[in-house]
Backbone of each chain as ProteinMPNN parsed JSONL, in Angstrom:
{"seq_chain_A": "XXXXXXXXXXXXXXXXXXXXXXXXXXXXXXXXXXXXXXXXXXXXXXXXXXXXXXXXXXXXXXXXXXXXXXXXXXXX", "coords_chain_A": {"N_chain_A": [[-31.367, -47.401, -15.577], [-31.116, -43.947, -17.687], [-30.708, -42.359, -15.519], [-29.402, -39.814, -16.541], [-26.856, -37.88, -16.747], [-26.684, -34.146, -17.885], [-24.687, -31.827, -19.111], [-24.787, -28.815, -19.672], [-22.603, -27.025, -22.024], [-22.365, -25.63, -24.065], [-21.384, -23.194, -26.765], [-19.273, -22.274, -25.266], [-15.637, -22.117, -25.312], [-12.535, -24.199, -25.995], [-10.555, -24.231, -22.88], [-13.142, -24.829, -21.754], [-15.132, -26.585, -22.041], [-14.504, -29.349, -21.181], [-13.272, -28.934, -18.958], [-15.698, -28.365, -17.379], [-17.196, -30.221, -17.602], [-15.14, -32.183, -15.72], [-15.435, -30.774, -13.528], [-17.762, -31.679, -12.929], [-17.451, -34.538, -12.998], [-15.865, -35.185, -11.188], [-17.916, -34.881, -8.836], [-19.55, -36.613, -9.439], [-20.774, -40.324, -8.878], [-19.198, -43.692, -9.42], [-19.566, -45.244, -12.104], [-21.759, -43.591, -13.045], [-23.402, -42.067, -15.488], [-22.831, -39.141, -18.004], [-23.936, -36.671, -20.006], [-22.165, -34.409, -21.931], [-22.808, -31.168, -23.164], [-21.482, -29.733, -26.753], [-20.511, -26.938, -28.596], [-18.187, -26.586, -29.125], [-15.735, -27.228, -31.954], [-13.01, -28.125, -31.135], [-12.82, -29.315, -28.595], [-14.605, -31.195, -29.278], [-13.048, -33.255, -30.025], [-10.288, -32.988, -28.225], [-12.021, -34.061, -25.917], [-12.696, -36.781, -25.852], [-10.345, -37.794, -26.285], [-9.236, -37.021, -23.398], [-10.897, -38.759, -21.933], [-10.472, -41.203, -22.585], [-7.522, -40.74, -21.706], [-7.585, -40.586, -18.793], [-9.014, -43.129, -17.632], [-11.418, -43.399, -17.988], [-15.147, -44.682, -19.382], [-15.78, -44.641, -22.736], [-18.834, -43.544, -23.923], [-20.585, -42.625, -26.134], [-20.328, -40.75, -29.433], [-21.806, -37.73, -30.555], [-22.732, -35.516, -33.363], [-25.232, -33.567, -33.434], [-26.719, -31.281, -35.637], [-25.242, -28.331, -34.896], [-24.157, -29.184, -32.715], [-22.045, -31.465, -30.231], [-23.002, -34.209, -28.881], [-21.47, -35.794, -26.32], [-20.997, -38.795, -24.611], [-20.256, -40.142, -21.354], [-18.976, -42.738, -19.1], [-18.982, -42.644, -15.845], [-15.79, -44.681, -14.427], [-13.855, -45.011, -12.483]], "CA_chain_A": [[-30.787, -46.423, -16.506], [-32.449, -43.421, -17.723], [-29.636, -41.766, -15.114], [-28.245, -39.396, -17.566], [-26.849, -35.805, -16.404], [-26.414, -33.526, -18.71], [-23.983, -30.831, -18.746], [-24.62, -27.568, -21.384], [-21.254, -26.449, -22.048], [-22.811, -24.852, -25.411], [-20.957, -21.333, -26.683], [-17.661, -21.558, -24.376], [-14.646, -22.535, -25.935], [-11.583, -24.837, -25.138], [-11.041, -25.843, -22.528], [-14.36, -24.791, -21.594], [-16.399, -27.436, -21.973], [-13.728, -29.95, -20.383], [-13.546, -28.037, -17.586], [-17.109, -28.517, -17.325], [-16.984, -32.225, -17.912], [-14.515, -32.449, -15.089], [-15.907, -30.674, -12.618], [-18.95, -32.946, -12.753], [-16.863, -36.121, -13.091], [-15.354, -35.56, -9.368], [-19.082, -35.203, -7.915], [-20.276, -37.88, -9.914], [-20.554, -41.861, -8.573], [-18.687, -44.443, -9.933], [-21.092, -46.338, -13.076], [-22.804, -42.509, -13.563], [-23.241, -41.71, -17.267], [-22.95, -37.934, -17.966], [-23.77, -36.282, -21.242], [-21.648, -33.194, -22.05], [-23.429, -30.653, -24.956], [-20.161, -28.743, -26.291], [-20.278, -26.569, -29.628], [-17.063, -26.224, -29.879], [-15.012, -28.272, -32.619], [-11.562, -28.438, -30.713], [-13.617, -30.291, -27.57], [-14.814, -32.514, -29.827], [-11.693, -34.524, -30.34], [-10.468, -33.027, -27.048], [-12.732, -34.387, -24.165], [-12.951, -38.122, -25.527], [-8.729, -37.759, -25.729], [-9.213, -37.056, -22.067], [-11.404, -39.48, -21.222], [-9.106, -42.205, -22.311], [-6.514, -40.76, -20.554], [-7.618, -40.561, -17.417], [-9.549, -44.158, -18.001], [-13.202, -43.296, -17.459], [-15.585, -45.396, -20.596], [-16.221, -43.592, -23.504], [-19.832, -44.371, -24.325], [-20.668, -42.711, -27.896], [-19.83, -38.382, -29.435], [-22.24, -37.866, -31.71], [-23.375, -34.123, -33.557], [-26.672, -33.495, -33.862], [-27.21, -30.123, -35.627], [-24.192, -27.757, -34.708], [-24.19, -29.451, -31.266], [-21.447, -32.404, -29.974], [-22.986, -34.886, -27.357], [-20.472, -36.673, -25.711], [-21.362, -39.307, -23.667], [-19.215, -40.912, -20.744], [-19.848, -43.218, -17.916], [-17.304, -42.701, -14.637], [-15.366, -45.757, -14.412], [-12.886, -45.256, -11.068]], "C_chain_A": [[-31.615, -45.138, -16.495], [-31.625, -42.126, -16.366], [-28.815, -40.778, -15.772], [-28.061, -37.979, -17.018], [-26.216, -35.146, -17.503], [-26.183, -32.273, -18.72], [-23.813, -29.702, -20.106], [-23.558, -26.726, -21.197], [-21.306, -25.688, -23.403], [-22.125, -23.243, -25.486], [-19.511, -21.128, -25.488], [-17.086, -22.513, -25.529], [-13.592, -23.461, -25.207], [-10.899, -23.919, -24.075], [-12.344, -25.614, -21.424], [-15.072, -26.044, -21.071], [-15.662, -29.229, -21.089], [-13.697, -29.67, -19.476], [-14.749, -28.045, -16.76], [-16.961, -29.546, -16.486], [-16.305, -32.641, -16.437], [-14.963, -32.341, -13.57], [-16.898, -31.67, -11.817], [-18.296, -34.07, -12.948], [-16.897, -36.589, -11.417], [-16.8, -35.776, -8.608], [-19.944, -36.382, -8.249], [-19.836, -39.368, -9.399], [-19.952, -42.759, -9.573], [-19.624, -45.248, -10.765], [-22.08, -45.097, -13.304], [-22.705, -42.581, -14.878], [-23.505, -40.088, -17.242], [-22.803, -37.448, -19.652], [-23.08, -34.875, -21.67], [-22.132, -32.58, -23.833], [-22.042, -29.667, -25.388], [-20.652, -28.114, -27.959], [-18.98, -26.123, -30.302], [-16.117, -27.664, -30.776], [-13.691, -28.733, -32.275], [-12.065, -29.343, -29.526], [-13.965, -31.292, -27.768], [-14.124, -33.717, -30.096], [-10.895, -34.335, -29.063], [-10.774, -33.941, -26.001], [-12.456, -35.813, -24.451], [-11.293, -38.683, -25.035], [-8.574, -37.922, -23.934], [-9.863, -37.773, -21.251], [-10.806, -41.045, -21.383], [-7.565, -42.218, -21.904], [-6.391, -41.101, -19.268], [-8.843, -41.869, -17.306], [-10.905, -43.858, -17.618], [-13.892, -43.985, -19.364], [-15.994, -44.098, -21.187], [-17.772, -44.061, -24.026], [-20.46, -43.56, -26.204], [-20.472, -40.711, -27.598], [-20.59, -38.732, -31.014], [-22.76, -36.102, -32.279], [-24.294, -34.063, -33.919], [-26.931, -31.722, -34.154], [-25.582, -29.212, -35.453], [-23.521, -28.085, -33.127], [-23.374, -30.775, -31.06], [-22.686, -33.057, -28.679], [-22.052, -35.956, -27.539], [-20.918, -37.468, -24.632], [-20.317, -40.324, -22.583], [-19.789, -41.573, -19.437], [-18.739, -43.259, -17.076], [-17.039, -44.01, -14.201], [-13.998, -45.792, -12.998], [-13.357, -43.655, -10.44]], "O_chain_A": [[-32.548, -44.976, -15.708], [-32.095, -40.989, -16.397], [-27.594, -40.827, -15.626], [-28.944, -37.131, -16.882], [-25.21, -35.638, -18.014], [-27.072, -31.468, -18.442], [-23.074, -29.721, -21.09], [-23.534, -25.824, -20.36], [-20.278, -25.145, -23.808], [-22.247, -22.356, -24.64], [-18.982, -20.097, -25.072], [-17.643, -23.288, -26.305], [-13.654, -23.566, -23.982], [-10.674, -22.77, -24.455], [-12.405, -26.244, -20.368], [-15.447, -26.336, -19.936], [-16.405, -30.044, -20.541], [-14.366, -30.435, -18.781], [-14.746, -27.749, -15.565], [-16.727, -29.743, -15.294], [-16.953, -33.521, -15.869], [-14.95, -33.203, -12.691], [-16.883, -32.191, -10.702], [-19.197, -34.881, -13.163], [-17.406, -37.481, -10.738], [-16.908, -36.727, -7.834], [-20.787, -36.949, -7.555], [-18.642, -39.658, -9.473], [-20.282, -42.5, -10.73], [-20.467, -45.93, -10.182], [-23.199, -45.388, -13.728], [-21.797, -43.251, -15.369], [-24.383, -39.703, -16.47], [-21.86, -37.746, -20.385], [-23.995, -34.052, -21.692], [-21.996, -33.04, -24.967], [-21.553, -28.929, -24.534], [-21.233, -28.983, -28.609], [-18.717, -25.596, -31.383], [-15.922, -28.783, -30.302], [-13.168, -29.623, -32.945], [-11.478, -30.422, -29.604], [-13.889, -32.267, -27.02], [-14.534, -34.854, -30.324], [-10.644, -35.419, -28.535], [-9.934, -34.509, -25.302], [-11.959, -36.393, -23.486], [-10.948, -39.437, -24.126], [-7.914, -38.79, -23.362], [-9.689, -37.691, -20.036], [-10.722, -41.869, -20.473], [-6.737, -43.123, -21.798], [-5.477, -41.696, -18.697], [-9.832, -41.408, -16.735], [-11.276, -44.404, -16.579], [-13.228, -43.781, -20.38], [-16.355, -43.03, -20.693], [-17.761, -45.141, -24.617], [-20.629, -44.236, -27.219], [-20.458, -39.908, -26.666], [-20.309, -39.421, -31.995], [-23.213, -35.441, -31.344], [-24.44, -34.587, -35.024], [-27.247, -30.954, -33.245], [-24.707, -29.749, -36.133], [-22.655, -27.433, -32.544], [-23.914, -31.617, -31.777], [-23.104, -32.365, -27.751], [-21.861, -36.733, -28.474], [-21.262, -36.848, -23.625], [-19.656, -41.219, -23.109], [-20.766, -41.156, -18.816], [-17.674, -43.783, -17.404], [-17.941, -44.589, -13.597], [-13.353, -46.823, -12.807], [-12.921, -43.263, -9.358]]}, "seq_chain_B": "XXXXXXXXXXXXXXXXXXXXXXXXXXXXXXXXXXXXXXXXXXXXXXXXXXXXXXXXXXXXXXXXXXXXXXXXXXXXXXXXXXXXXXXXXXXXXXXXXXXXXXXXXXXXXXXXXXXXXXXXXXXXXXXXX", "coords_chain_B": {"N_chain_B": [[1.05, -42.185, -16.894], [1.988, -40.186, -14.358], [3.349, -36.864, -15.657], [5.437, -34.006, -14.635], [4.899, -30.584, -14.958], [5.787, -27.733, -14.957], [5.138, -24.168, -14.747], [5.677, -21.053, -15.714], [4.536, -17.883, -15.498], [5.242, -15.059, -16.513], [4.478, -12.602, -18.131], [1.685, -9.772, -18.12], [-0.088, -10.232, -20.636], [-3.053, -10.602, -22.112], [-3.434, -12.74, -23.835], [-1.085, -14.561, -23.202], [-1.67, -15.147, -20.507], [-3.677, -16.648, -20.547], [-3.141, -18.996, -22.505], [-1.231, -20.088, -20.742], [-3.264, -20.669, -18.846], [-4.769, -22.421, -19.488], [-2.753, -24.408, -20.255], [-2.16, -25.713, -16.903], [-4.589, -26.299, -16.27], [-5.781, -27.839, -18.169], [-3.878, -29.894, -17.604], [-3.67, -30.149, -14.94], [-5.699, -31.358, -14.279], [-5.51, -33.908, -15.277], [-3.946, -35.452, -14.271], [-1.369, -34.444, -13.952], [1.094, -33.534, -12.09], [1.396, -29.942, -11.566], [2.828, -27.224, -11.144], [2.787, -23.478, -10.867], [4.491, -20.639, -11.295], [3.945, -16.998, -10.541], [5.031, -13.641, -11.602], [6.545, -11.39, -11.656], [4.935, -8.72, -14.326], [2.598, -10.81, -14.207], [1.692, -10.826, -11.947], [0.213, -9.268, -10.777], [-2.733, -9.315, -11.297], [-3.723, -11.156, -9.57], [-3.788, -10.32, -7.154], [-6.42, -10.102, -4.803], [-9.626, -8.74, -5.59], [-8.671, -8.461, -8.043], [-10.519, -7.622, -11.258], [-9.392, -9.194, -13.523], [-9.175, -9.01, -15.926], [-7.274, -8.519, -18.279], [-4.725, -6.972, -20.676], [-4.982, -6.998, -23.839], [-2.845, -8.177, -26.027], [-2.436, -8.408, -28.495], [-4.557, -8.909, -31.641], [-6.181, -11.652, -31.086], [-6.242, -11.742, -28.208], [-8.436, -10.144, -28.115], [-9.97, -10.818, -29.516], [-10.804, -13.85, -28.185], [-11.709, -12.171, -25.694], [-14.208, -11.024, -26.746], [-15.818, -13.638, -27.111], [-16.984, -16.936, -25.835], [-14.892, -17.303, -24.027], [-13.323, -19.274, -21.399], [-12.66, -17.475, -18.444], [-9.313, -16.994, -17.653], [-8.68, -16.382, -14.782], [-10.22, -18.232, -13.663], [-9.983, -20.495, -14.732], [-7.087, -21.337, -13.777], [-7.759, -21.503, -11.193], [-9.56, -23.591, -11.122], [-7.675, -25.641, -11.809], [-6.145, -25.534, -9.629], [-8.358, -26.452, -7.829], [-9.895, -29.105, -8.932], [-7.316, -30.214, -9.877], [-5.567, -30.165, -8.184], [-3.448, -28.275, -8.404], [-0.268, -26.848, -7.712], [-0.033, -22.788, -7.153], [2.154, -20.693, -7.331], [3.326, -17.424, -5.521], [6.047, -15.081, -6.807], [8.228, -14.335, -4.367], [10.137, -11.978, -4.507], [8.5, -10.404, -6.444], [6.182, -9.766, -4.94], [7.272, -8.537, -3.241], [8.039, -6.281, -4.341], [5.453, -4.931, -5.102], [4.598, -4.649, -2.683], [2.101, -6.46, -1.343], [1.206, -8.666, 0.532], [0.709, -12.267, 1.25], [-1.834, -12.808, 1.956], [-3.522, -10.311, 0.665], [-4.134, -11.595, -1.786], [-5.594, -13.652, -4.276], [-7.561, -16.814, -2.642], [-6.549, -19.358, -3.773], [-3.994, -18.968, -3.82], [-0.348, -20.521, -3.138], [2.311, -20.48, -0.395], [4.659, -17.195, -0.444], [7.121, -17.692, -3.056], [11.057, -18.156, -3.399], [13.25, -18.052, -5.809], [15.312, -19.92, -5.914], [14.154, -21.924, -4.381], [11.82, -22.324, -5.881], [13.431, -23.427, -8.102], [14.268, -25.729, -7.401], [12.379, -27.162, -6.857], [11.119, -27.363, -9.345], [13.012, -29.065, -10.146], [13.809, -31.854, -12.839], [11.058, -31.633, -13.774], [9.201, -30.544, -16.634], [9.511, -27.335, -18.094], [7.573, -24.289, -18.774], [7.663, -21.327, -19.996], [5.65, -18.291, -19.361]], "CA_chain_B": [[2.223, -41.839, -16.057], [1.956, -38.086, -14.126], [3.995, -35.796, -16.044], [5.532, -32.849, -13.473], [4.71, -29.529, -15.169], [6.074, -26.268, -14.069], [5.312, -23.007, -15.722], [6.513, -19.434, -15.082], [4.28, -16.482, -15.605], [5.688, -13.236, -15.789], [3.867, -11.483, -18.763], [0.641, -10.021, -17.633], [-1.182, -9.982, -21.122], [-4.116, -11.533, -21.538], [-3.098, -14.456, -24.594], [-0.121, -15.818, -22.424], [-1.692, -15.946, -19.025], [-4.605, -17.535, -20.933], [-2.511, -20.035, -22.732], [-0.535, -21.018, -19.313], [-4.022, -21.016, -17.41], [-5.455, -23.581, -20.286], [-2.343, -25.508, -20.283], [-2.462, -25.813, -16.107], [-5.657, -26.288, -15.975], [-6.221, -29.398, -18.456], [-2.635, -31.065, -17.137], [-3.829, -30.693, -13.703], [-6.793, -32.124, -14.617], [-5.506, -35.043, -16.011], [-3.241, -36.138, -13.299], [0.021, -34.095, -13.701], [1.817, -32.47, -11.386], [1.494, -28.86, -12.096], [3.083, -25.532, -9.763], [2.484, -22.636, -11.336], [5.542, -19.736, -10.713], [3.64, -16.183, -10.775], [6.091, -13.181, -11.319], [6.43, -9.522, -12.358], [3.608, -8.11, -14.731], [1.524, -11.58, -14.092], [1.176, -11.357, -10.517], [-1.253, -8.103, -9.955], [-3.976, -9.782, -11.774], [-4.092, -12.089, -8.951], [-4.745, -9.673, -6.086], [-7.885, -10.282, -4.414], [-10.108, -8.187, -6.09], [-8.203, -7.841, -9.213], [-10.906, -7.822, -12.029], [-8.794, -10.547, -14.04], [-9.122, -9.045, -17.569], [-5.779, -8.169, -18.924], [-4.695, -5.886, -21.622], [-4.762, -7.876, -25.032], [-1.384, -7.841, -26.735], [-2.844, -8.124, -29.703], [-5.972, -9.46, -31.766], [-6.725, -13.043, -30.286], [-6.731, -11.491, -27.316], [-9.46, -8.981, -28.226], [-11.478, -12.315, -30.002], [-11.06, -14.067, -26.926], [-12.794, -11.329, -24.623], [-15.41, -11.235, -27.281], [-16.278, -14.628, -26.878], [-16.938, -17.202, -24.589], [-13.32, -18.965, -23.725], [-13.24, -19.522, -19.811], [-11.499, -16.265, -18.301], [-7.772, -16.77, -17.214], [-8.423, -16.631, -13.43], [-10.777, -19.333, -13.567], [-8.602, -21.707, -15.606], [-6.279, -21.039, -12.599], [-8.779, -21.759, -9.59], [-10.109, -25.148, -11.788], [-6.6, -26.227, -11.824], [-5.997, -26.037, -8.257], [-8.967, -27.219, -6.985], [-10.013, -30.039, -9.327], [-6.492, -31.357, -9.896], [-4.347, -29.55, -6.848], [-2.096, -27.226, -8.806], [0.083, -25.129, -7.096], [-0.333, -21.891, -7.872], [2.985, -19.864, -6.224], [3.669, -16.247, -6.272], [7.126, -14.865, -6.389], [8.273, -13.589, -3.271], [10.405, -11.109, -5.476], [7.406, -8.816, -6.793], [5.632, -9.52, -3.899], [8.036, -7.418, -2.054], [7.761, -5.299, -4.791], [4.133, -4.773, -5.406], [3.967, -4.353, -1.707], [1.398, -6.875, -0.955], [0.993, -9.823, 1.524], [0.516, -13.443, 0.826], [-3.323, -12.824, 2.411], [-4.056, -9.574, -0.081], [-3.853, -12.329, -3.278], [-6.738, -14.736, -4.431], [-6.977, -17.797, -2.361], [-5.783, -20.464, -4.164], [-2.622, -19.158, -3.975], [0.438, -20.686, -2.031], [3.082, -19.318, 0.003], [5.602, -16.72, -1.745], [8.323, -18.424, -3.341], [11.454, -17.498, -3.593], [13.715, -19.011, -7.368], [16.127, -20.968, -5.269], [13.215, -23.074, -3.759], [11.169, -23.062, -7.063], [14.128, -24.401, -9.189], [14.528, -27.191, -6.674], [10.909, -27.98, -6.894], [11.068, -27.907, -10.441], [14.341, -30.277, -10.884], [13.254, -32.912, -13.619], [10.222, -31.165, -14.668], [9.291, -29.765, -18.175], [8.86, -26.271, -17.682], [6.964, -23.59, -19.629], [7.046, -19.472, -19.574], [4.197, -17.493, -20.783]], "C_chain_B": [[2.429, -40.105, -15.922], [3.499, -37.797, -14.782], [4.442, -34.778, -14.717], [5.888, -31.457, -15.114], [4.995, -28.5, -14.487], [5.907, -24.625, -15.243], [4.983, -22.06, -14.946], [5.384, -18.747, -16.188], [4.335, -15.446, -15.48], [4.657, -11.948, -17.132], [2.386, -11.084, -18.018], [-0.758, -9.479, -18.792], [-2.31, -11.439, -20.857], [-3.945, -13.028, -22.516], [-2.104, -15.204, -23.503], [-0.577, -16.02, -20.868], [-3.249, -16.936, -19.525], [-3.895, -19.261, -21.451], [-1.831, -20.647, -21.331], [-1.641, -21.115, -18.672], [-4.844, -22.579, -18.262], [-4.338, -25.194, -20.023], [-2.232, -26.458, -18.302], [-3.704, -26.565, -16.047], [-6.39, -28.375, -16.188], [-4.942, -30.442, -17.519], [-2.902, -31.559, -15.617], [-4.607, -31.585, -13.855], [-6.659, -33.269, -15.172], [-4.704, -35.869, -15.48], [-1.947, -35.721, -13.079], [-0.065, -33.704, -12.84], [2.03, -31.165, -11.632], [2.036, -27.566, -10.655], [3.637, -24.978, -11.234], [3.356, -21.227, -10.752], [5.135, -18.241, -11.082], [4.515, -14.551, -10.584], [6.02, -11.945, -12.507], [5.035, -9.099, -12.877], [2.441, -9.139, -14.51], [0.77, -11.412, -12.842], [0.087, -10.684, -10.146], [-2.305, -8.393, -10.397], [-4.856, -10.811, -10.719], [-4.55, -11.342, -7.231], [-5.694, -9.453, -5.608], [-8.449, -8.935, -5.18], [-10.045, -7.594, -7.663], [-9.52, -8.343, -10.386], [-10.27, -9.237, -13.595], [-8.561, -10.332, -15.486], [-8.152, -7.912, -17.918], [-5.764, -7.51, -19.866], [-4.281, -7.144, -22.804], [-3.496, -7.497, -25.584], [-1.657, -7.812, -27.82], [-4.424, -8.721, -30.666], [-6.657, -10.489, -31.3], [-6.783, -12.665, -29.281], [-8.494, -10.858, -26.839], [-10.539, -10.474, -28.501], [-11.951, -12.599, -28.905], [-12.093, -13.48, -25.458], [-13.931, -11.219, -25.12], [-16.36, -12.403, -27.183], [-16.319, -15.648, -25.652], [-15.852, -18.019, -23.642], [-13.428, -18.431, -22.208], [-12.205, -18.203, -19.474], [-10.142, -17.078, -17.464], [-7.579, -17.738, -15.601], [-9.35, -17.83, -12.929], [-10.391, -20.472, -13.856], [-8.276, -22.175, -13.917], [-6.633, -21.97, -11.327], [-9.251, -23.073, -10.293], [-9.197, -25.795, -11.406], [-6.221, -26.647, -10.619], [-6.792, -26.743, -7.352], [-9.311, -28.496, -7.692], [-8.931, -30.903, -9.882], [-5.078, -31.002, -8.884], [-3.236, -28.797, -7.499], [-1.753, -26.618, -8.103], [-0.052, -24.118, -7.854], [0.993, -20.79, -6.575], [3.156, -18.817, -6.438], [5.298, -15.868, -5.495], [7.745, -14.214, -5.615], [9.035, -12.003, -3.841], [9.279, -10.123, -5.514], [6.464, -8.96, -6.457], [5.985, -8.496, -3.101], [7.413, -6.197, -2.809], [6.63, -4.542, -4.939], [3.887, -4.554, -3.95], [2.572, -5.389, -1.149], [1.611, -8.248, -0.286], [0.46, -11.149, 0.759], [-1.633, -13.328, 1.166], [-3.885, -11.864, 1.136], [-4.045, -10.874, -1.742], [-4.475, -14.009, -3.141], [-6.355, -15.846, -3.648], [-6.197, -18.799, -2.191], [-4.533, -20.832, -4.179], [-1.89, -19.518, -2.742], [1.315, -20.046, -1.138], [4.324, -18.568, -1.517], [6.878, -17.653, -1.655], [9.729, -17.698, -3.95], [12.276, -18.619, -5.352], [14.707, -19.812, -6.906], [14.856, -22.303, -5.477], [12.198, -23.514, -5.175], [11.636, -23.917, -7.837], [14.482, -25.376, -8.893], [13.637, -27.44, -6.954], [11.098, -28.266, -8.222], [12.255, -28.546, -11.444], [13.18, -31.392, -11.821], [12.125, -32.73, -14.041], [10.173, -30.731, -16.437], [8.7, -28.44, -17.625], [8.905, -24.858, -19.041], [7.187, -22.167, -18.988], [6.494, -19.119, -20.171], [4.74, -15.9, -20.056]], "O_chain_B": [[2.767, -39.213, -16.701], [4.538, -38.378, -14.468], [3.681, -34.832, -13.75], [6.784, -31.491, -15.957], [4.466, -28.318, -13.39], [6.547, -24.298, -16.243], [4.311, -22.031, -13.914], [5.352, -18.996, -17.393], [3.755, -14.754, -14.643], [4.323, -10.784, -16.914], [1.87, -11.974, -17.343], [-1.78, -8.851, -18.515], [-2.428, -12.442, -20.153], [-4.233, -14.148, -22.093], [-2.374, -16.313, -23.041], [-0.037, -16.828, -20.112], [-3.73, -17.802, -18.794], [-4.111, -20.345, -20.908], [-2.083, -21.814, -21.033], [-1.431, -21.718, -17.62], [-5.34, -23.535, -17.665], [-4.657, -26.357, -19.779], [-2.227, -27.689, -18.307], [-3.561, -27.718, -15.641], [-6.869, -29.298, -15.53], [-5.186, -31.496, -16.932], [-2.627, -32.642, -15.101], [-4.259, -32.73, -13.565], [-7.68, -33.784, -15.627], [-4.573, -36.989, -15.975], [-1.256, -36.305, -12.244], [-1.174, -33.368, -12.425], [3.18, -31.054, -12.055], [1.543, -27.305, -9.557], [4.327, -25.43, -12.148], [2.882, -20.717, -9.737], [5.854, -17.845, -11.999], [4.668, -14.21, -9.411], [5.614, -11.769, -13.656], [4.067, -9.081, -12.116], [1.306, -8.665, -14.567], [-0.405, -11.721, -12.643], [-0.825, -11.118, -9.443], [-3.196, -7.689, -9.921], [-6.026, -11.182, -10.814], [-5.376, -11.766, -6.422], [-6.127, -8.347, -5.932], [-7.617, -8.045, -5.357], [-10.76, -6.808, -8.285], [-9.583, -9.57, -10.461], [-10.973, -9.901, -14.357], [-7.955, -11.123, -16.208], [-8.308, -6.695, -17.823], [-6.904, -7.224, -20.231], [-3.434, -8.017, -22.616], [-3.187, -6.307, -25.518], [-0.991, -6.971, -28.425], [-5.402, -8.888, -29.938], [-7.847, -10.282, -31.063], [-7.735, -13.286, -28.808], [-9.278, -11.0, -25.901], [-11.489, -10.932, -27.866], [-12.977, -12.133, -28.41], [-12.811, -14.049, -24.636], [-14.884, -11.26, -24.342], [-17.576, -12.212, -27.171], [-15.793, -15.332, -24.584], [-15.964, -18.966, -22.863], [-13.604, -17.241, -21.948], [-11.177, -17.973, -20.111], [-10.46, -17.821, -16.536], [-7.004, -18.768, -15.252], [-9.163, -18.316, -11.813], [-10.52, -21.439, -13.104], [-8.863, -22.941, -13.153], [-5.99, -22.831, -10.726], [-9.234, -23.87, -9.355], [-9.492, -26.682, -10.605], [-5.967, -27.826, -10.375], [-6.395, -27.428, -6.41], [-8.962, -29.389, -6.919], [-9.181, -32.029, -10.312], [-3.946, -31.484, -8.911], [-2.117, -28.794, -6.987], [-2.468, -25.755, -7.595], [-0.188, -24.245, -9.071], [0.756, -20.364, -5.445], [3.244, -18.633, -7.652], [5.703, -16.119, -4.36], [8.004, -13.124, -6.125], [8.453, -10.955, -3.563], [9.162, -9.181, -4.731], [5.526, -8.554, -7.144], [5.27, -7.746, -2.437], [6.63, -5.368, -2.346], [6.824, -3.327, -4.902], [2.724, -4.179, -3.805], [1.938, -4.753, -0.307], [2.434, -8.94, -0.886], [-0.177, -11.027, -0.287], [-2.464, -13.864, 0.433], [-4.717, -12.449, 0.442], [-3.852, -10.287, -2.807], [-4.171, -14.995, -2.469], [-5.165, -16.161, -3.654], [-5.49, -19.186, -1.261], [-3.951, -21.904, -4.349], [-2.26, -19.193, -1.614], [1.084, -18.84, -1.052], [4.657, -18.934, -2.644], [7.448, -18.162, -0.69], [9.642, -16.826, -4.814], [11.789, -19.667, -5.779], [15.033, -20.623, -7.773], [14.719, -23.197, -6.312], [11.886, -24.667, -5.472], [11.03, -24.875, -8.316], [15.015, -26.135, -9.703], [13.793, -28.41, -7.696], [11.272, -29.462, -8.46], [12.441, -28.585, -12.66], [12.016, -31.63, -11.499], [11.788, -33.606, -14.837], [11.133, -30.682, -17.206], [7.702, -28.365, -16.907], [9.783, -24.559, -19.851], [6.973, -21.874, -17.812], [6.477, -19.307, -21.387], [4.252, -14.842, -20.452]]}, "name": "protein", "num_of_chains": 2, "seq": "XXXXXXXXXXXXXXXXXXXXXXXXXXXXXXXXXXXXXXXXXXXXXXXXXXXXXXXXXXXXXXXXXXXXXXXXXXXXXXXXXXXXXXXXXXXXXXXXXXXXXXXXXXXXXXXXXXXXXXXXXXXXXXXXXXXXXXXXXXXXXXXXXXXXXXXXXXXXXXXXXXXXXXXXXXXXXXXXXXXXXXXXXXXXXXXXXXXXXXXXXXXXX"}
């Protein structure tokens, strides 16, 4: 573990920080974990929406401060 | 289950080619089917070199440029490359505008004419901004 990438998507807006998220999904290995930092509050309910769409695990979205981390691990 | 998305851009402010490059962008991204029909005031934004920032129609536009929301033509270029959107321009005000399928940002496909688009987009849901 201890594998974690972490993507500062801090200060853009939707769909910003998805957009992000995504980019780095495709280069990422199958079983990665990737942490996305987003400040925006529409992303926040957003990205995890999209990560059970497109089936990848949701692993925890927590705010610390004015800051979302979202955490996901690529699952196909 | 992919959705097929089709949306027509002919305005060329900056809220509605933002809203159609957001909604592109995530749908591609999420496994739809998205072609993208570029046409009249939308299209010159897309001319290689075109700076990309549009005339606000009204205040959310102006916010928008103030802050940091992803510009327009980037949406656009996300869409196509991280979930294959087409992105077509209309052979129409191509003619008109005088420019070549080569003078106009990569990503884009060949010109299309509205015969061949409205076949492509039989059984779609389709959007104009």
């Amino acid at each position: 573990m201890g594998q974690c990438k972490v993507i500062d998507a801090r200060n853009t807006f939707c769909p910003g920080p998805l957009m992000e998220l995504i980019t780095y999904m495709k280069q990422a290995k199958v079983g990665e974990t990737l942490e996305l930092l987003s400040t925006d509050q529409g992303s926040a309910t957003d990205v995890p929406e999209w990560i059970k769409k497109v089936g990848h695990e949701m692993i925890s979205s927590e705010k610390v401060g004015e800051v979302w981390h979202i955490k996901v691990r690529k699952a196909k | 289950m992919a959705r097929k998305i089709d949306i027509v851009c002919v305005s060329g402010t900056r809220e509605k080619l933002q809203m159609a490059a957001m909604f592109a962008s995530v749908a591609a991204a999420t496994g739809d089917t998205v072609t993208v029909f570029f046409s009249m005031n939308a299209l010159k934004h897309f001319v290689k070199g075109a700076a990309g920032d549009a005339p606000s129609e009204g205040e959310f536009g102006t916010l928008m440029n103030q802050h940091g929301v992803p510009p327009f033509k980037q949406l656009f270029k996300q869409a196509a490359e991280l979930g294959d959107a087409k992105l077509l321009p209309c052979s129409m005000a191509m003619d008109l505008l005088k420019i070549t399928r080569d003078e106009l940002d990569p990503e884009f496909g060949p010109p299309t004419g509205l015969t061949r688009f409205l076949s492509d987009a039989e059984g779609g849901q389709l959007l104009t901004f």
